[in-house]
mmJSON file of the N, C-alpha and C atoms, coordinates in Angstrom:
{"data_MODEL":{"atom_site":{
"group_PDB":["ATOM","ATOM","ATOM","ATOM","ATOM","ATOM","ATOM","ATOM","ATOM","ATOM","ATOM","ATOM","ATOM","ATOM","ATOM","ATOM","ATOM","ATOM","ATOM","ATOM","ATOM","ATOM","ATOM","ATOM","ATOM","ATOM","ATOM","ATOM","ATOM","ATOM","ATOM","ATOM","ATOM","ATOM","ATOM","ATOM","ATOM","ATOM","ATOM","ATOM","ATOM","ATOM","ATOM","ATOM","ATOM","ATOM","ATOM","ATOM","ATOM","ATOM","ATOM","ATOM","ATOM","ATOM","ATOM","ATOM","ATOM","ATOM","ATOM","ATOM","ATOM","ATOM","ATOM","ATOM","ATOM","ATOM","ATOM","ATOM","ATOM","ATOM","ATOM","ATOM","ATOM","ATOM","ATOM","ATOM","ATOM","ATOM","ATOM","ATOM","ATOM","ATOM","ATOM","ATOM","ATOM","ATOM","ATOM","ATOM","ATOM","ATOM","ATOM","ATOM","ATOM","ATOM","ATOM","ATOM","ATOM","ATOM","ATOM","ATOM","ATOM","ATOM","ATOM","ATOM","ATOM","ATOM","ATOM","ATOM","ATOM","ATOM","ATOM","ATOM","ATOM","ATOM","ATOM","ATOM","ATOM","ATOM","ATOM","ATOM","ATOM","ATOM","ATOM","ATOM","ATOM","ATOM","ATOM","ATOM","ATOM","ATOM","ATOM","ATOM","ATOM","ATOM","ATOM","ATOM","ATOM","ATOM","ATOM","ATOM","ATOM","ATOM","ATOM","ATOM","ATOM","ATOM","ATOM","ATOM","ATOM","ATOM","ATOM","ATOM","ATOM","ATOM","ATOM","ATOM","ATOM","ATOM","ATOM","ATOM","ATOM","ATOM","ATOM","ATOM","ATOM","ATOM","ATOM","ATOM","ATOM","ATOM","ATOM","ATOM","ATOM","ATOM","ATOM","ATOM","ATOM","ATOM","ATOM","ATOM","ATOM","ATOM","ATOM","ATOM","ATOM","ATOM","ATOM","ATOM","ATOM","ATOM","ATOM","ATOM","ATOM","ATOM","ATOM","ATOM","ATOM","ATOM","ATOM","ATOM","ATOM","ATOM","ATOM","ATOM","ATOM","ATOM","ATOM","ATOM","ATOM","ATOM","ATOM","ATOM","ATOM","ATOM","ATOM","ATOM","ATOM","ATOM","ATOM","ATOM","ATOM","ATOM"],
"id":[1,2,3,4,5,6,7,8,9,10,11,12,13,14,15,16,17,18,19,20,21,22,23,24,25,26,27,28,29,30,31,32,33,34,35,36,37,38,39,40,41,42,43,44,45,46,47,48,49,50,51,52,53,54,55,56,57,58,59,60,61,62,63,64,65,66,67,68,69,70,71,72,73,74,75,76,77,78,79,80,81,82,83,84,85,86,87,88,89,90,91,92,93,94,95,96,97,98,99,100,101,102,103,104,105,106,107,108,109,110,111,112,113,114,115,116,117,118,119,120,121,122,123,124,125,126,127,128,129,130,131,132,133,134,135,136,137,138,139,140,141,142,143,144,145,146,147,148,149,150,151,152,153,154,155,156,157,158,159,160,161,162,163,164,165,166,167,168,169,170,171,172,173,174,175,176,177,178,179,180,181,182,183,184,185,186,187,188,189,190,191,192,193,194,195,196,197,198,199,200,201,202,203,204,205,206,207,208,209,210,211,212,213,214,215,216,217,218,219,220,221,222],
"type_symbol":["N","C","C","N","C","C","N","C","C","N","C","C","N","C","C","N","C","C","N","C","C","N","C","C","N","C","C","N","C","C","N","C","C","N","C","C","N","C","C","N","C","C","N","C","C","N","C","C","N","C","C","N","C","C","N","C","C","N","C","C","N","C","C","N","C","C","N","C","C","N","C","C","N","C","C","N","C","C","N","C","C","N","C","C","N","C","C","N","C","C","N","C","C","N","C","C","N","C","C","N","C","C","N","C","C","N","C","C","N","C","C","N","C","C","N","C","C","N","C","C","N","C","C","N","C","C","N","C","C","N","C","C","N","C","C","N","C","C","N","C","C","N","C","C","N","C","C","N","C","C","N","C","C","N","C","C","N","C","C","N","C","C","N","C","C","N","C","C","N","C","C","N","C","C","N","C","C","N","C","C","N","C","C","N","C","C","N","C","C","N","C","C","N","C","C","N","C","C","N","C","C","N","C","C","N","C","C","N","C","C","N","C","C","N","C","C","N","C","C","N","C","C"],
"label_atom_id":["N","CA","C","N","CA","C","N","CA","C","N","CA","C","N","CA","C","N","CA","C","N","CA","C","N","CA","C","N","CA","C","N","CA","C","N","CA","C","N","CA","C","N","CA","C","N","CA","C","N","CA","C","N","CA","C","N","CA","C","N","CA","C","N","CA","C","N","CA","C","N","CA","C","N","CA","C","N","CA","C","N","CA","C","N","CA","C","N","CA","C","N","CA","C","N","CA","C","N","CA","C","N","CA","C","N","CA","C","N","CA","C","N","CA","C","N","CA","C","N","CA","C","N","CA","C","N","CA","C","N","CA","C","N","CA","C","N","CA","C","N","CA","C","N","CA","C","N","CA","C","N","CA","C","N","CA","C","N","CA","C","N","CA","C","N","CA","C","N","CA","C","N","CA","C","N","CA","C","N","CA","C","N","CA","C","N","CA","C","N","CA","C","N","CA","C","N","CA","C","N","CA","C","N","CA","C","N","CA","C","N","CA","C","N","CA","C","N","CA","C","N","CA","C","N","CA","C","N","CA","C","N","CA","C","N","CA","C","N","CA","C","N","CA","C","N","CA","C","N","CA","C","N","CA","C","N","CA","C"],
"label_alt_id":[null,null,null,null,null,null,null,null,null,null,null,null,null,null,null,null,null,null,null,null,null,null,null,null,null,null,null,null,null,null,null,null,null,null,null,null,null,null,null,null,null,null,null,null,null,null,null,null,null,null,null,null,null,null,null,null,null,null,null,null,null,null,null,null,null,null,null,null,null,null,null,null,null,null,null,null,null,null,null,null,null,null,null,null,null,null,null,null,null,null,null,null,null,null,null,null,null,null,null,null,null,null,null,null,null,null,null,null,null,null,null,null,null,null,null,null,null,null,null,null,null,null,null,null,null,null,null,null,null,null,null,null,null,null,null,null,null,null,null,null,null,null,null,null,null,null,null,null,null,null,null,null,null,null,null,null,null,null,null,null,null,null,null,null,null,null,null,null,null,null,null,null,null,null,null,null,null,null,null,null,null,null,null,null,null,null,null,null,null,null,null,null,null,null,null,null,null,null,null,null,null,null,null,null,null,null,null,null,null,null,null,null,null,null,null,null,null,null,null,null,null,null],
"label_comp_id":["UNK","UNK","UNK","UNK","UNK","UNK","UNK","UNK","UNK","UNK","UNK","UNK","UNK","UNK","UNK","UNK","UNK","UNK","UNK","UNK","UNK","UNK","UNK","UNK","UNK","UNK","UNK","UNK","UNK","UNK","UNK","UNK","UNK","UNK","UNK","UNK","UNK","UNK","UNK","UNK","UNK","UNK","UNK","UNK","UNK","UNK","UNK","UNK","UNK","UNK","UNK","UNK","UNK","UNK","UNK","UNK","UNK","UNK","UNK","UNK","UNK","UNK","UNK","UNK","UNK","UNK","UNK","UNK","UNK","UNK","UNK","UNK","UNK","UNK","UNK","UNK","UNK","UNK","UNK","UNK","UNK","UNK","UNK","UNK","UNK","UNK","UNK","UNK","UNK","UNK","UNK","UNK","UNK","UNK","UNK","UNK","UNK","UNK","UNK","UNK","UNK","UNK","UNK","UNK","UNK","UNK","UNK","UNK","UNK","UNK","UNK","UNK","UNK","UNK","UNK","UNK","UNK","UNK","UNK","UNK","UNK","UNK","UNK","UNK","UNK","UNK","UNK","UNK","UNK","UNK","UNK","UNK","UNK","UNK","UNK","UNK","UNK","UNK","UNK","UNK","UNK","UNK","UNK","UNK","UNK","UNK","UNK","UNK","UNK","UNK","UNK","UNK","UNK","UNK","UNK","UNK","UNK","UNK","UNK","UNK","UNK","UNK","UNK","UNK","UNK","UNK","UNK","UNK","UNK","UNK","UNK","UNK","UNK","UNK","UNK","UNK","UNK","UNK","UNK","UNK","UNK","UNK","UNK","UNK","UNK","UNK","UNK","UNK","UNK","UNK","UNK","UNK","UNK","UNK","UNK","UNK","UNK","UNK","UNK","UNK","UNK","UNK","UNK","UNK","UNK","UNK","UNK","UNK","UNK","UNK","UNK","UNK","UNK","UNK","UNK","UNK","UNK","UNK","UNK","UNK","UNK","UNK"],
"label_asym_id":["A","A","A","A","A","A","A","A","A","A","A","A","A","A","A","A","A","A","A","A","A","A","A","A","A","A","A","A","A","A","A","A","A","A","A","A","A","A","A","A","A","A","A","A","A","A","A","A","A","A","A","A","A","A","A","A","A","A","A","A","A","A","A","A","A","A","A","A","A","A","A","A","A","A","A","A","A","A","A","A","A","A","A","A","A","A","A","A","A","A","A","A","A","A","A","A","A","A","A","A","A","A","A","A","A","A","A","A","A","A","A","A","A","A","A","A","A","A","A","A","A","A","A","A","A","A","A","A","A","A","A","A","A","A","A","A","A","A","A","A","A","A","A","A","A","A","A","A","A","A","A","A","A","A","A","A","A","A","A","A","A","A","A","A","A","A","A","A","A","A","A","A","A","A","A","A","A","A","A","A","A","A","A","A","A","A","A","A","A","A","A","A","A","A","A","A","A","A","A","A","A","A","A","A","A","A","A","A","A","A","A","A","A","A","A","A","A","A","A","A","A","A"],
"label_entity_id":["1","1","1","1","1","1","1","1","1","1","1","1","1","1","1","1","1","1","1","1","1","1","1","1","1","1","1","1","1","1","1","1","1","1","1","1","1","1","1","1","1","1","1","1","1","1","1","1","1","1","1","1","1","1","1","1","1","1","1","1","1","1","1","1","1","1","1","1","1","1","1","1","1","1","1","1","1","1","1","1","1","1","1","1","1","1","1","1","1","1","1","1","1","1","1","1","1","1","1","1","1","1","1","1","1","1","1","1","1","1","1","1","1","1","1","1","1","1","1","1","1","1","1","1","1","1","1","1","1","1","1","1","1","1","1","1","1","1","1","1","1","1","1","1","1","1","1","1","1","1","1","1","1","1","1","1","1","1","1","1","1","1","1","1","1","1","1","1","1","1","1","1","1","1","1","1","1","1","1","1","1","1","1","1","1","1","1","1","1","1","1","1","1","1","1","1","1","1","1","1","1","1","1","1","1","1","1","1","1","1","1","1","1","1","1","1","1","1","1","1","1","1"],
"label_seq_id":[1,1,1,2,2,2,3,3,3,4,4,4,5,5,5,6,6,6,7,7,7,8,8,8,9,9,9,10,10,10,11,11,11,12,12,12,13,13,13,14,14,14,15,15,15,16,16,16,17,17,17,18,18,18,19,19,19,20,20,20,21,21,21,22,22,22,23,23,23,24,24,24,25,25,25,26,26,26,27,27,27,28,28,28,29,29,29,30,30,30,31,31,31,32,32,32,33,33,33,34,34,34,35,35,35,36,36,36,37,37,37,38,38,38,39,39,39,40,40,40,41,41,41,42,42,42,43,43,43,44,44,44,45,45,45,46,46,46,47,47,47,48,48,48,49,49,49,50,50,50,51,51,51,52,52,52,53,53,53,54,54,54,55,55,55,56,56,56,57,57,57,58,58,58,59,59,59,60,60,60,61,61,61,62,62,62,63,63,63,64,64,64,65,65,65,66,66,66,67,67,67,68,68,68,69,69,69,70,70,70,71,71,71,72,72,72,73,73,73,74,74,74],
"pdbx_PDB_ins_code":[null,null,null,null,null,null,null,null,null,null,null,null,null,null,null,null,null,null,null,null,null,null,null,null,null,null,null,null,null,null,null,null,null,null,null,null,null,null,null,null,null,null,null,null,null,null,null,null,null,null,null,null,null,null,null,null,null,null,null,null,null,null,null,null,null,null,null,null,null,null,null,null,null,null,null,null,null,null,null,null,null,null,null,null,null,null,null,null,null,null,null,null,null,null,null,null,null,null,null,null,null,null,null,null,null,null,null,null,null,null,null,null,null,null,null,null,null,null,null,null,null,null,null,null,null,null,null,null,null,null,null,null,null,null,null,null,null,null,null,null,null,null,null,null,null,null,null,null,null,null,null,null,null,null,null,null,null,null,null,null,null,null,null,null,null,null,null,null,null,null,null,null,null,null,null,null,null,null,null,null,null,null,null,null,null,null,null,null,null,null,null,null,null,null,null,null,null,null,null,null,null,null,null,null,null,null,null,null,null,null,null,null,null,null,null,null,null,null,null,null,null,null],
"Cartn_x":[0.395,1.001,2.516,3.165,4.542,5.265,6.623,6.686,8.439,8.983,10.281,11.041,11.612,12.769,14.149,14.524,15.738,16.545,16.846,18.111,18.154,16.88,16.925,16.969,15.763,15.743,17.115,18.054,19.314,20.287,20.063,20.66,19.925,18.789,18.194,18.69,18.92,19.544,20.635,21.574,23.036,23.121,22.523,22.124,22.39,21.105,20.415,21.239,21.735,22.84,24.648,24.631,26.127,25.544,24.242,23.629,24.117,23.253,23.777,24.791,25.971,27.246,27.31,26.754,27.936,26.968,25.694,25.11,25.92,25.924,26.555,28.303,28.803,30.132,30.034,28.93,28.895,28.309,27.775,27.28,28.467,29.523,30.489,31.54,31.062,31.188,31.271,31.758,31.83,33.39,33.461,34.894,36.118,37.233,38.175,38.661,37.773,37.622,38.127,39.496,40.11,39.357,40.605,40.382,39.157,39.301,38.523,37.194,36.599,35.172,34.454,33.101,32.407,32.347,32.486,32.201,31.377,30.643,29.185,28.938,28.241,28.156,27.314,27.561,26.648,26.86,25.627,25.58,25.949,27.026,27.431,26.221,25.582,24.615,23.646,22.351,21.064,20.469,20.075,19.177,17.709,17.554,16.125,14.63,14.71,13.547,13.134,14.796,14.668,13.651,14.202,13.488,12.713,11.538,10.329,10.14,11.622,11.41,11.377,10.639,10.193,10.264,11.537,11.507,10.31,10.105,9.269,9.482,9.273,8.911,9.112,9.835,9.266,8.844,9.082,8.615,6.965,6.891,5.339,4.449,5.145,4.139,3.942,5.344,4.486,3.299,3.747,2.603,1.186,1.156,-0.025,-0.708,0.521,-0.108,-0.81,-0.084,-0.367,-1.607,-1.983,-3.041,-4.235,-3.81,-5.123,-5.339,-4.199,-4.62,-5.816,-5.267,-5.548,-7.602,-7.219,-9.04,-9.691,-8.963,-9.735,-9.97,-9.527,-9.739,-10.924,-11.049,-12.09,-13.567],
"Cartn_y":[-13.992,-14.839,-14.76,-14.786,-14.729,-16.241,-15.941,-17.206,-17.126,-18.32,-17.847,-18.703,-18.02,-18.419,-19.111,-20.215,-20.739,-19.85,-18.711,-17.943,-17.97,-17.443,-16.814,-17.987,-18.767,-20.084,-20.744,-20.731,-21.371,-20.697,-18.954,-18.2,-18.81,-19.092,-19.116,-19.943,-21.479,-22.247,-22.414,-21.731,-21.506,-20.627,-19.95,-19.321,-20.404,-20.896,-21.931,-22.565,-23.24,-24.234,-23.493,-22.091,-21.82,-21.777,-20.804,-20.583,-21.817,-23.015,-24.314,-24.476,-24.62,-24.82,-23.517,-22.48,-21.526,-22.213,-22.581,-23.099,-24.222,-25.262,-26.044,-25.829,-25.278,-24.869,-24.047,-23.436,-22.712,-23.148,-24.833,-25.589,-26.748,-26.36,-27.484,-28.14,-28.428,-28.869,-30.322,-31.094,-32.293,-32.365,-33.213,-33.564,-34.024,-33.2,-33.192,-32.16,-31.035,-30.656,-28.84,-28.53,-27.296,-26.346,-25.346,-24.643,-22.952,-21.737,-20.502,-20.997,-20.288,-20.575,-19.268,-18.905,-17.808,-17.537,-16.331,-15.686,-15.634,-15.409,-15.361,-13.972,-13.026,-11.857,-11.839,-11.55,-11.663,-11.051,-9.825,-8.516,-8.52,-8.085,-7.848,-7.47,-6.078,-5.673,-5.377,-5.916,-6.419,-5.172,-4.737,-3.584,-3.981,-3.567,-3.916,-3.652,-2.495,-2.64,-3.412,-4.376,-5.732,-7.067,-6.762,-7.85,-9.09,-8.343,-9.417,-9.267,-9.354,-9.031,-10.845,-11.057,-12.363,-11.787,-12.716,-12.289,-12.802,-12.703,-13.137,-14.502,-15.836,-16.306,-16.269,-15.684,-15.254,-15.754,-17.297,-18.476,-18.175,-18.653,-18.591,-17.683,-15.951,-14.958,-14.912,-15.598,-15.426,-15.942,-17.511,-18.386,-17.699,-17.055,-16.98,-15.475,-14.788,-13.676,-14.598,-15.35,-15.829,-16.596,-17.052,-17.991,-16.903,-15.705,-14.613,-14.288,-13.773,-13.743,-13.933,-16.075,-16.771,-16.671,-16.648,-16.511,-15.58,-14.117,-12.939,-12.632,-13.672,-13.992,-14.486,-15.939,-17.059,-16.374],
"Cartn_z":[4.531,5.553,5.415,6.523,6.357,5.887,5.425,4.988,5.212,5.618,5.98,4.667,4.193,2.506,3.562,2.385,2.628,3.3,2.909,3.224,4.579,5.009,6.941,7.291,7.206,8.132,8.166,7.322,7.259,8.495,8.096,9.461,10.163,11.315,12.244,12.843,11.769,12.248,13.132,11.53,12.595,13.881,14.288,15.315,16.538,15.734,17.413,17.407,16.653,16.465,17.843,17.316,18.096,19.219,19.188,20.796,21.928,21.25,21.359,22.268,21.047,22.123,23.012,22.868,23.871,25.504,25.188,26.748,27.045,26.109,26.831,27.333,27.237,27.048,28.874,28.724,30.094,31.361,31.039,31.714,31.949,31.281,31.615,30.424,29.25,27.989,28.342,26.802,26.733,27.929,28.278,29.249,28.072,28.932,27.723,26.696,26.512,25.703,26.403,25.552,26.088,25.106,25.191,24.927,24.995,24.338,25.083,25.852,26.838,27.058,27.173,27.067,26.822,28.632,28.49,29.975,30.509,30.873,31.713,32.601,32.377,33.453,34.062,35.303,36.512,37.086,37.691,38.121,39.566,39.971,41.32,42.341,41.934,42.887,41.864,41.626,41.11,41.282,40.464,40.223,41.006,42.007,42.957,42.034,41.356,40.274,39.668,39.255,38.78,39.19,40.749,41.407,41.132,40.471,40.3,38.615,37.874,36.583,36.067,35.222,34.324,33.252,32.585,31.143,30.327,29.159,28.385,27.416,26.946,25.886,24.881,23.672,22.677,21.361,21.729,20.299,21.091,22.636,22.988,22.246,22.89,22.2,21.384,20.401,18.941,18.222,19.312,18.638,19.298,20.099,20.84,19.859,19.119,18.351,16.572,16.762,14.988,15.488,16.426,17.096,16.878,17.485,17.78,16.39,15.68,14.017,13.444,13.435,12.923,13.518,14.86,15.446,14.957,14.806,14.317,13.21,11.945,10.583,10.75,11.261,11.118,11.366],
"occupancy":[1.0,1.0,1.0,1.0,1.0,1.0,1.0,1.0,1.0,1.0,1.0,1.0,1.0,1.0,1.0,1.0,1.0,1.0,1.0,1.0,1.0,1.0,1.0,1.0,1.0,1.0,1.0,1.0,1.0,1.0,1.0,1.0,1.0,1.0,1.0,1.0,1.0,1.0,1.0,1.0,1.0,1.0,1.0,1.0,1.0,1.0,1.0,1.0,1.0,1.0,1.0,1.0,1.0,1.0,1.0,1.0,1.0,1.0,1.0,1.0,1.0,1.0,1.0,1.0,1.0,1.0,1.0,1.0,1.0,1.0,1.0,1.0,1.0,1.0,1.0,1.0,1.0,1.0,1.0,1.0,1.0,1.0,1.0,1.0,1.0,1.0,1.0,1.0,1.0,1.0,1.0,1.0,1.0,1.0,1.0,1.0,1.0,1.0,1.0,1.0,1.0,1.0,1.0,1.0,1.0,1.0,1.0,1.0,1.0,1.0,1.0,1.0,1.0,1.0,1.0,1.0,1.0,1.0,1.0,1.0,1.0,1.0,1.0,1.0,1.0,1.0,1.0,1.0,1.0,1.0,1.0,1.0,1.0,1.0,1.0,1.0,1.0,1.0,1.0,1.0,1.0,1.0,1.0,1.0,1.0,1.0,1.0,1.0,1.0,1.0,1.0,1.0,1.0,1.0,1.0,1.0,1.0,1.0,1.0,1.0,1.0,1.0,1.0,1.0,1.0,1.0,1.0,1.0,1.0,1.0,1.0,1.0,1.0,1.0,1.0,1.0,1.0,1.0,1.0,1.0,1.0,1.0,1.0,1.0,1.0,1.0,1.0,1.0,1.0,1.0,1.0,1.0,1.0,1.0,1.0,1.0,1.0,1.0,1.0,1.0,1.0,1.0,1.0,1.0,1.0,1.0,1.0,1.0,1.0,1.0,1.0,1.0,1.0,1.0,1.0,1.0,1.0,1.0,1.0,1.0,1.0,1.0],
"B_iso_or_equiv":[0.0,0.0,0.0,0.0,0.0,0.0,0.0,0.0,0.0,0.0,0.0,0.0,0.0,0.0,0.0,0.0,0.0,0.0,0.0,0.0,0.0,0.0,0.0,0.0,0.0,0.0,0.0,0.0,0.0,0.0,0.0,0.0,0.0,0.0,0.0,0.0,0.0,0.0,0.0,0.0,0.0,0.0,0.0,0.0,0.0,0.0,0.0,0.0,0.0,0.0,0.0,0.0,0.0,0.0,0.0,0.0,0.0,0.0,0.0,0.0,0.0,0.0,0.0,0.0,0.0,0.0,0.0,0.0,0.0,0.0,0.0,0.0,0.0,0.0,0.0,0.0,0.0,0.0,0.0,0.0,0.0,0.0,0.0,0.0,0.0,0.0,0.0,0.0,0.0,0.0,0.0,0.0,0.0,0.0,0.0,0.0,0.0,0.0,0.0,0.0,0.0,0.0,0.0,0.0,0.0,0.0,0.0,0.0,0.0,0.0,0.0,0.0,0.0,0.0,0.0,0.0,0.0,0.0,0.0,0.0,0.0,0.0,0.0,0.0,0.0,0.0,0.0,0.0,0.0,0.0,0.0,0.0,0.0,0.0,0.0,0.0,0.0,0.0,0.0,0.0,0.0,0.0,0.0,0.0,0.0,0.0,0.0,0.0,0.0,0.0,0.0,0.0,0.0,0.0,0.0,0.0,0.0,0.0,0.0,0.0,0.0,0.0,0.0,0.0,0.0,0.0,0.0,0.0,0.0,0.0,0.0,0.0,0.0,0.0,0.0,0.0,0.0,0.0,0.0,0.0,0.0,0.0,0.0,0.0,0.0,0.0,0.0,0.0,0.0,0.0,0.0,0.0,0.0,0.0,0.0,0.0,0.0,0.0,0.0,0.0,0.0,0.0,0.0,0.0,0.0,0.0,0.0,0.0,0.0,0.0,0.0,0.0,0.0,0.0,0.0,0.0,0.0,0.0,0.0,0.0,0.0,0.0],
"pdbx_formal_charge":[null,null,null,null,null,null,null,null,null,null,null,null,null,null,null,null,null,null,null,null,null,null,null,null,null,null,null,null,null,null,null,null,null,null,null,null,null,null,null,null,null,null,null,null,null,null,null,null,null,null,null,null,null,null,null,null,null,null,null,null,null,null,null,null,null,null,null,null,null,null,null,null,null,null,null,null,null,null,null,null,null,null,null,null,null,null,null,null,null,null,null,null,null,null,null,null,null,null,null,null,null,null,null,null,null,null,null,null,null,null,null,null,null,null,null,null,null,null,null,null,null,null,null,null,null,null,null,null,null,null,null,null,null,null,null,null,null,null,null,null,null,null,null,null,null,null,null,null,null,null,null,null,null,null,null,null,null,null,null,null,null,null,null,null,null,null,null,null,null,null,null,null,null,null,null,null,null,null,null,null,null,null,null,null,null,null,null,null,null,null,null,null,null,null,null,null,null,null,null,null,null,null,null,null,null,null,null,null,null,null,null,null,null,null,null,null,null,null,null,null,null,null],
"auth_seq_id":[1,1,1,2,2,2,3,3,3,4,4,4,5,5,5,6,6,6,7,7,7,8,8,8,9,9,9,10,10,10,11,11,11,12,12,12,13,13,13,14,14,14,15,15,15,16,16,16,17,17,17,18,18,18,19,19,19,20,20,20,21,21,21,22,22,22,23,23,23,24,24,24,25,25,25,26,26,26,27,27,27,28,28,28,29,29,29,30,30,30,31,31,31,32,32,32,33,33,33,34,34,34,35,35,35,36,36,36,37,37,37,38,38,38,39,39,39,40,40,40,41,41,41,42,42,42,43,43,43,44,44,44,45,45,45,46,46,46,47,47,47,48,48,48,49,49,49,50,50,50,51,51,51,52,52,52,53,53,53,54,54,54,55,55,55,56,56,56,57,57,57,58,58,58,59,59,59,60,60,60,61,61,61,62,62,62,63,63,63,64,64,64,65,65,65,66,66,66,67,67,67,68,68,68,69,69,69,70,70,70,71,71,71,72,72,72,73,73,73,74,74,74],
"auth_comp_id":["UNK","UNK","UNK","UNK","UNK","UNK","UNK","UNK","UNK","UNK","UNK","UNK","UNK","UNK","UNK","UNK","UNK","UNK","UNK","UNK","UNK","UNK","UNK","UNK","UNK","UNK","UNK","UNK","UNK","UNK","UNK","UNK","UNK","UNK","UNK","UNK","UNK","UNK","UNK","UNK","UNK","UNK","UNK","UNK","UNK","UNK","UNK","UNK","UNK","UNK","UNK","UNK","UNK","UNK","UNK","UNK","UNK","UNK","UNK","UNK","UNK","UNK","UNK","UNK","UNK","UNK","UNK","UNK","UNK","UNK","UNK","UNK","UNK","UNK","UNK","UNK","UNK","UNK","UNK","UNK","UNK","UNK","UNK","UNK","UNK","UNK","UNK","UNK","UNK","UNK","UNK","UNK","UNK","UNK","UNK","UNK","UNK","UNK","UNK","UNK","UNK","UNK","UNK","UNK","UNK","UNK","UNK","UNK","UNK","UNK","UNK","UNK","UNK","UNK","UNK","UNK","UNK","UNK","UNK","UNK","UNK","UNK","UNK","UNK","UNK","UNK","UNK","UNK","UNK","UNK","UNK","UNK","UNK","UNK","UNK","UNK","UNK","UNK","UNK","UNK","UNK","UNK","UNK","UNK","UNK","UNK","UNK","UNK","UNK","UNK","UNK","UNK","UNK","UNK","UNK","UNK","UNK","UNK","UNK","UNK","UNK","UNK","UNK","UNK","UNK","UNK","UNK","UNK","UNK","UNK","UNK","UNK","UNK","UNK","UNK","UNK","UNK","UNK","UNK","UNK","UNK","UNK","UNK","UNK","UNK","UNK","UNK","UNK","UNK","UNK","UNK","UNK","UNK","UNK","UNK","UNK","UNK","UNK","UNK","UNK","UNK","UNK","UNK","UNK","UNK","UNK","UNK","UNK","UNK","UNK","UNK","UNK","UNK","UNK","UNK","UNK","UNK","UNK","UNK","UNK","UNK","UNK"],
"auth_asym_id":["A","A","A","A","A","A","A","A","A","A","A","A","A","A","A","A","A","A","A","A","A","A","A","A","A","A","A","A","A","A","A","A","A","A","A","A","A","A","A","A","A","A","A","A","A","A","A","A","A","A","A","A","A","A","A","A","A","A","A","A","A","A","A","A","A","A","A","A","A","A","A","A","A","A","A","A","A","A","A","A","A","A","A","A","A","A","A","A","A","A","A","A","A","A","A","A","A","A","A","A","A","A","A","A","A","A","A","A","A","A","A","A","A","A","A","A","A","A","A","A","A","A","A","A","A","A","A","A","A","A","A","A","A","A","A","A","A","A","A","A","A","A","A","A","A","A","A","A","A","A","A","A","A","A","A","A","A","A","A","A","A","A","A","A","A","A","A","A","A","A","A","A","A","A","A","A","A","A","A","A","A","A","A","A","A","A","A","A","A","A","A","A","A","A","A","A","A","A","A","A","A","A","A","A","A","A","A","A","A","A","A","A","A","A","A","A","A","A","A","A","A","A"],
"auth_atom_id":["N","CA","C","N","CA","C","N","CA","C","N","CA","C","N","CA","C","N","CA","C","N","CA","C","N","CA","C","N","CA","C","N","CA","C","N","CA","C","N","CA","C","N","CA","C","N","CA","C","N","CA","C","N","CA","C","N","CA","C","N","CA","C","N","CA","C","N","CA","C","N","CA","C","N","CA","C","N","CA","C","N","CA","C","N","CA","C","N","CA","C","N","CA","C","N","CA","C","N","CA","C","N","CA","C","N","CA","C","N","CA","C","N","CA","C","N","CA","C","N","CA","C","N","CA","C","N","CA","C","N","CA","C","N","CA","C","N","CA","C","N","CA","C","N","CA","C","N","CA","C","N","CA","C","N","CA","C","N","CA","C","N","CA","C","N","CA","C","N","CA","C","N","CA","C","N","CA","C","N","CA","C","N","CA","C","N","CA","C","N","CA","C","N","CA","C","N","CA","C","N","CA","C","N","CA","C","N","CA","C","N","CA","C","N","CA","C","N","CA","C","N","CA","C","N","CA","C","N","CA","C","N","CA","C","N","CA","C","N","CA","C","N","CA","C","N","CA","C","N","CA","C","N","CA","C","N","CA","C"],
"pdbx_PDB_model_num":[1,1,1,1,1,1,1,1,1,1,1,1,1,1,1,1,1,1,1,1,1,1,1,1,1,1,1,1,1,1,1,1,1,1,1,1,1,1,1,1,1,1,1,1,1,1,1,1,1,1,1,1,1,1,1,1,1,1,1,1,1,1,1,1,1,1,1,1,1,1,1,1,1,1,1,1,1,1,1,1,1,1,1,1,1,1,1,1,1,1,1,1,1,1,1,1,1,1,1,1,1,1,1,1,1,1,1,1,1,1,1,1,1,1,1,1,1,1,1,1,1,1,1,1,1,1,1,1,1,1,1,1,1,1,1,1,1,1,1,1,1,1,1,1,1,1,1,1,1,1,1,1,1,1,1,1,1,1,1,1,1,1,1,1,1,1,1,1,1,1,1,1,1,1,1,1,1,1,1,1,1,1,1,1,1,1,1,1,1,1,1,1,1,1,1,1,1,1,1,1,1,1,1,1,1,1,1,1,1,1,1,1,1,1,1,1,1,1,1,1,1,1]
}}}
């Protein structure tokens, strides 16, 4: 079974944690509050292949792979 050690989970954190601010920061921030802001890119002309693209999940799939695992053990 996998098992996640202090070290990563601590990165993961800080991760989610900056991820964090850079959304809110690009949603507006707290009021008041100067200074740089993260850019945002947004594709002039949209790749049409694109179209009907849905990204994926990927806390879901995982849980839904450790789920099947877990069934195809039992």
């Amino acid at each position: 079974m996998y098992t996640i050690t202090k070290g990563p989970s601590k990165l993961v954190a800080q991760r989610r944690t900056a991820w964090q601010q850079v959304q809110q920061q690009l949603d507006g921030g707290p009021a008041g509050e100067s200074g740089p802001r993260p850019v945002q890119y947004v594709e002039r002309t949209p790749n049409p292949r694109l179209q009907n693209f849905v990204p994926i999940d990927l806390d879901e799939w995982w849980a839904q792979q450790f789920l099947a695992r877990i069934t195809n053990c039992s």
